[in-house]
C-alpha positions as CSV (number, residue, x, y, z in Angstrom):
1,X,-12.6,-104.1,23.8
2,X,-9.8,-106.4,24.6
3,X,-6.7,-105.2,25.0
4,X,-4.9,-108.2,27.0
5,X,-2.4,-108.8,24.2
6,X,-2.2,-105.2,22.9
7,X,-1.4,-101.7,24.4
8,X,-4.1,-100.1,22.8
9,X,-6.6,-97.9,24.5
10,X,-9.9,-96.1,23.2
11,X,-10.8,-92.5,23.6
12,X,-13.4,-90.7,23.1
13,X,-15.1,-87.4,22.8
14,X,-18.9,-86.2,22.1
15,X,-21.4,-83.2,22.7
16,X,-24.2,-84.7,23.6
17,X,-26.4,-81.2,23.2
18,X,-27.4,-82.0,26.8
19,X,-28.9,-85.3,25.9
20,X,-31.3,-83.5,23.9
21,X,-32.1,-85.8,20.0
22,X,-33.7,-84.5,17.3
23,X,-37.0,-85.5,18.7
24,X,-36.5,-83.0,20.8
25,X,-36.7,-85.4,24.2
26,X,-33.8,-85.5,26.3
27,X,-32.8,-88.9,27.1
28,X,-29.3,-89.2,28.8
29,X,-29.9,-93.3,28.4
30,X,-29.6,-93.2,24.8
31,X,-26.5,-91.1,24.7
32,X,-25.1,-93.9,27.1
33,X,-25.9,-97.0,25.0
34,X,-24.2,-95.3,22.0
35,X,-21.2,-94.2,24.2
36,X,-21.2,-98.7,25.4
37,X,-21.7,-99.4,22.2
38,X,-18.0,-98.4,21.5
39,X,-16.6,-99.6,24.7
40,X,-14.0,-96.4,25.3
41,X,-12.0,-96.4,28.4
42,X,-11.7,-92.2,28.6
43,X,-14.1,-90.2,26.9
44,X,-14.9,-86.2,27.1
45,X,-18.3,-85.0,27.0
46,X,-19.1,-82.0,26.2
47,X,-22.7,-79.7,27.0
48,X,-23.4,-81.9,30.1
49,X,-26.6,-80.2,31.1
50,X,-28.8,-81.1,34.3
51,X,-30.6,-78.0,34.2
52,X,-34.8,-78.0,33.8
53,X,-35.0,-81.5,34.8
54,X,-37.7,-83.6,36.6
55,X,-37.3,-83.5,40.4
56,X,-36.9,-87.3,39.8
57,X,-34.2,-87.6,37.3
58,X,-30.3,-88.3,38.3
59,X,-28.1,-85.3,37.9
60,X,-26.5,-85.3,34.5
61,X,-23.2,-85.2,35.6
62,X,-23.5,-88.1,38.1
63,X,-25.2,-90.1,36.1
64,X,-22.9,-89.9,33.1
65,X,-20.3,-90.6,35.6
66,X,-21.9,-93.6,37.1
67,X,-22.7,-95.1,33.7
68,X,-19.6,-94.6,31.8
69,X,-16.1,-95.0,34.2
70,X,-16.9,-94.2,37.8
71,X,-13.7,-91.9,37.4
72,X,-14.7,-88.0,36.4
73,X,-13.0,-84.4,36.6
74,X,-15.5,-82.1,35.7
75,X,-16.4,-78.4,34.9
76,X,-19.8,-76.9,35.8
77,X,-19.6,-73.8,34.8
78,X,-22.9,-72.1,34.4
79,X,-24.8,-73.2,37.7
80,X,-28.7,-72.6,38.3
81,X,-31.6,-73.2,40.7
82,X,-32.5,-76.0,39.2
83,X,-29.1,-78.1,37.8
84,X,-25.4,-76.7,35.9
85,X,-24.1,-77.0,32.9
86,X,-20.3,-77.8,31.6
87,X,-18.1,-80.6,30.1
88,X,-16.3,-83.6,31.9
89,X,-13.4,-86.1,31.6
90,X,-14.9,-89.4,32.4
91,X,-12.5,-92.8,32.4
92,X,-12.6,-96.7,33.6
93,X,-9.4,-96.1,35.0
94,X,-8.0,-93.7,37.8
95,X,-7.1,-90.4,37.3
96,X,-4.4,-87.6,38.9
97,X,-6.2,-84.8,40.7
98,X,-7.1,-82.3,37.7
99,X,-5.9,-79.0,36.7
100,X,-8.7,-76.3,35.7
101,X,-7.4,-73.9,33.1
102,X,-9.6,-70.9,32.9
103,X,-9.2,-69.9,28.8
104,X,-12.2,-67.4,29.3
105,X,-12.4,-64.4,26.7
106,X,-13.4,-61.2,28.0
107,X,-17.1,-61.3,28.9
108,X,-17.4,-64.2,26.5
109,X,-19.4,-67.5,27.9
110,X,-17.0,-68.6,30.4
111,X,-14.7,-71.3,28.9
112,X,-12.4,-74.4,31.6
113,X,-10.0,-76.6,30.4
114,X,-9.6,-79.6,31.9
115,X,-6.1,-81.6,32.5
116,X,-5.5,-84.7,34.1
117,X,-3.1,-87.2,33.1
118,X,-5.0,-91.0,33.5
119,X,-3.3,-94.1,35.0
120,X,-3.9,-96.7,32.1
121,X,-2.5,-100.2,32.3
122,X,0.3,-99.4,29.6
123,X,1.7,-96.1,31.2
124,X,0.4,-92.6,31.8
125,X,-1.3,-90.3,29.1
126,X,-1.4,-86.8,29.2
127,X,-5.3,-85.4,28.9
128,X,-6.4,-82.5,28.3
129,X,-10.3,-81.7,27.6
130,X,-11.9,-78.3,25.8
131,X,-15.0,-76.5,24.9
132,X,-13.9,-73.6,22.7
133,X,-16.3,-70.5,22.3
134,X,-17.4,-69.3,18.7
135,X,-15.9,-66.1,18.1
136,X,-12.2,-66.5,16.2
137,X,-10.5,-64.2,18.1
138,X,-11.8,-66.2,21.3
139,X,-10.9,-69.2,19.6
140,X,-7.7,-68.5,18.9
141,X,-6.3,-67.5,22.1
142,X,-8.1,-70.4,23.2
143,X,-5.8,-72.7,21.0
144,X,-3.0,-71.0,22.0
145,X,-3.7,-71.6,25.5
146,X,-3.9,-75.2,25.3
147,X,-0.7,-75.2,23.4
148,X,0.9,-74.2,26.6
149,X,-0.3,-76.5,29.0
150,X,0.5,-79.6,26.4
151,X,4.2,-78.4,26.4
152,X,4.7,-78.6,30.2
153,X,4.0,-82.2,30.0
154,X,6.8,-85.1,29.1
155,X,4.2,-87.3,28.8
156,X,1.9,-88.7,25.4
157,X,-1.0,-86.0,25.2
158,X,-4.2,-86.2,23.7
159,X,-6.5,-83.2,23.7
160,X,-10.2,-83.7,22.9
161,X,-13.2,-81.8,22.4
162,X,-15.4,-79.5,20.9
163,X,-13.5,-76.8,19.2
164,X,-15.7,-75.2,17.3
165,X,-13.9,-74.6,14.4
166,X,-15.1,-75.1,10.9
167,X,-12.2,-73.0,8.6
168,X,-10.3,-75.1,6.5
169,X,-6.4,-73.4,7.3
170,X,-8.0,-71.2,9.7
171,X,-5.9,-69.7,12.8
172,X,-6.8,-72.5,15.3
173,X,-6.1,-75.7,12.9
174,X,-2.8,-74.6,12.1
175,X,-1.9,-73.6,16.2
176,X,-2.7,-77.1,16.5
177,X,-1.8,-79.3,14.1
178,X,1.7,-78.2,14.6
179,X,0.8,-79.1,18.6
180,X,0.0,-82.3,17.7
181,X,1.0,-84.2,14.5
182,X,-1.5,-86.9,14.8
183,X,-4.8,-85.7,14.5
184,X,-8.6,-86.2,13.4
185,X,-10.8,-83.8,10.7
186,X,-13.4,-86.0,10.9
187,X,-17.1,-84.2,9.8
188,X,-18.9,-83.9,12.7
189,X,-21.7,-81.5,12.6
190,X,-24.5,-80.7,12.1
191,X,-25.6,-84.7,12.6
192,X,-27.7,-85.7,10.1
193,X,-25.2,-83.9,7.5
194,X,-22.0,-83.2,8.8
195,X,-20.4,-80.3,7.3
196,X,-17.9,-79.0,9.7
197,X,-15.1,-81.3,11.6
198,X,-16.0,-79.9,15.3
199,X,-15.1,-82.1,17.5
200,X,-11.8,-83.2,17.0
201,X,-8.8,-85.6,19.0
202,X,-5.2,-84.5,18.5
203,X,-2.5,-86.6,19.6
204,X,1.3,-86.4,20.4
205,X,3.6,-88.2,19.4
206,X,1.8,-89.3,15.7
207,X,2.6,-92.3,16.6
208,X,0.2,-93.3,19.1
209,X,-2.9,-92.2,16.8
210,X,-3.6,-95.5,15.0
211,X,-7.4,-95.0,13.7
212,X,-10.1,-92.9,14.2
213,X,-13.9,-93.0,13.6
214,X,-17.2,-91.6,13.9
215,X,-20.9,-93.4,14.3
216,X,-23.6,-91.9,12.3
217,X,-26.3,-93.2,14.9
218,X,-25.4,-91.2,17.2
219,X,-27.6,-88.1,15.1
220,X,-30.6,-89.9,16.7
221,X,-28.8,-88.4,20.3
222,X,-27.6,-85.4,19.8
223,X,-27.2,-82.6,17.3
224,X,-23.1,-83.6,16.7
225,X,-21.3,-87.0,16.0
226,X,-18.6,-88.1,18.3
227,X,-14.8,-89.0,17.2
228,X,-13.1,-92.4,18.5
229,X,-9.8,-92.9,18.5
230,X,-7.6,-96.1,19.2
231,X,-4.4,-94.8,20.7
232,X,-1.5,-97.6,20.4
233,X,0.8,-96.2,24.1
234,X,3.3,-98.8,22.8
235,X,4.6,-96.2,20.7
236,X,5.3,-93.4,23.6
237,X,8.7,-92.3,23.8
């Protein structure tokens, strides 16, 4: 993506189910090509998984890292004997030392946040990166949450991830969308016949949001499609 003559930048975000297709194979490579294919310079991952892997395969996280950016912040927050498991921030360019917001409900699967605010060539944006968990109380506390650590910031903010959150009005759409004015509903899971808009990139100011897409061959990776977004930072205050 060329953005010599533009300030335009392209984020993504994408659970990758661990690497794990419906073939049932896990294959980190593919979910690679498909992220290159679209040539983002800051993408969140989510259900980065390095557990129950062959003593010869790359650690998930590493790897992902390696292959995508060479710039990561990331959360491993269920570690084993034999790998972790968590979600990461991954860009091209540098990022600020990261913030790890613990949005954890009760004895609920633990749940991280990840801030950071990336150096692009057109100014600083404001990142913030989430798994939500799948109960709607959980959830919405969880929203609420992230509300409060976009407001702190002065800077344009774009949260992405998984959010788990398939209700049309619900609690957690309407916390947000009032966040963050530009956003994405896109239909994202499951894969092969995306019902729900799960993943999801919300932006602030609108202005900055200027398209957003999915790639349906990205089913053949993982069991959910991934949202890109082409942010114009032109338009930040």
């Amino acid at each position: 993506m060329d953005n010599a003559l533009s300030p335009t930048i392209r984020v993504m975000t994408w659970n990758i189910h661990g690497g794990i297709g419906p073939d049932r194979r896990r294959d980190l490579r593919r979910v690679v090509d498909l992220v290159q294919s679209h040539q983002p310079h800051i993408i969140a991952l989510q259900e980065i998984d390095s557990r129950r892997r062959t003593s010869s395969a790359p650690d998930a996280f590493d790897f992902l890292n390696k292959e995508l950016g060479g710039n990561s912040h990331a959360t491993r927050l269920i570690r084993a004997p034999d790998g972790d498991y968590g979600h990461a921030v991954i860009s091209c360019w540098p990022m600020a030392a990261a913030r790890y917001h613990d949005i954890s409900y009760k004895r609920r699967e633990p749940r991280v946040a990840i801030e950071t605010v990336v150096d692009t060539p057109y100014g600083s944006l404001h990142v913030v990166a989430a798994h939500l968990g799948l109960s709607f109380r959980e959830r919405r506390q969880q929203a609420e949450k992230l509300v409060q650590i976009v407001r702190k910031s002065n800077e344009c903010s774009v949260l992405m991830g998984d959010l788990n959150d398939w209700i049309a009005g619900g609690a957690v759409r309407r916390i947000l969308d009032r966040q963050f004015p530009g956003h994405s509903h896109m239909k994202t899971f499951p894969a092969y016949r995306p019902i729900f808009p799960l993943d999801r990139i919300y932006c602030r100011p609108k202005s900055i949001l200027h398209r957003c897409q999915t790639d349906h061959a990205a089913r053949l990776a993982s069991d959910h499609l991934p949202v890109i977004a082409d942010l114009i930072l032109g338009n930040c205050p």
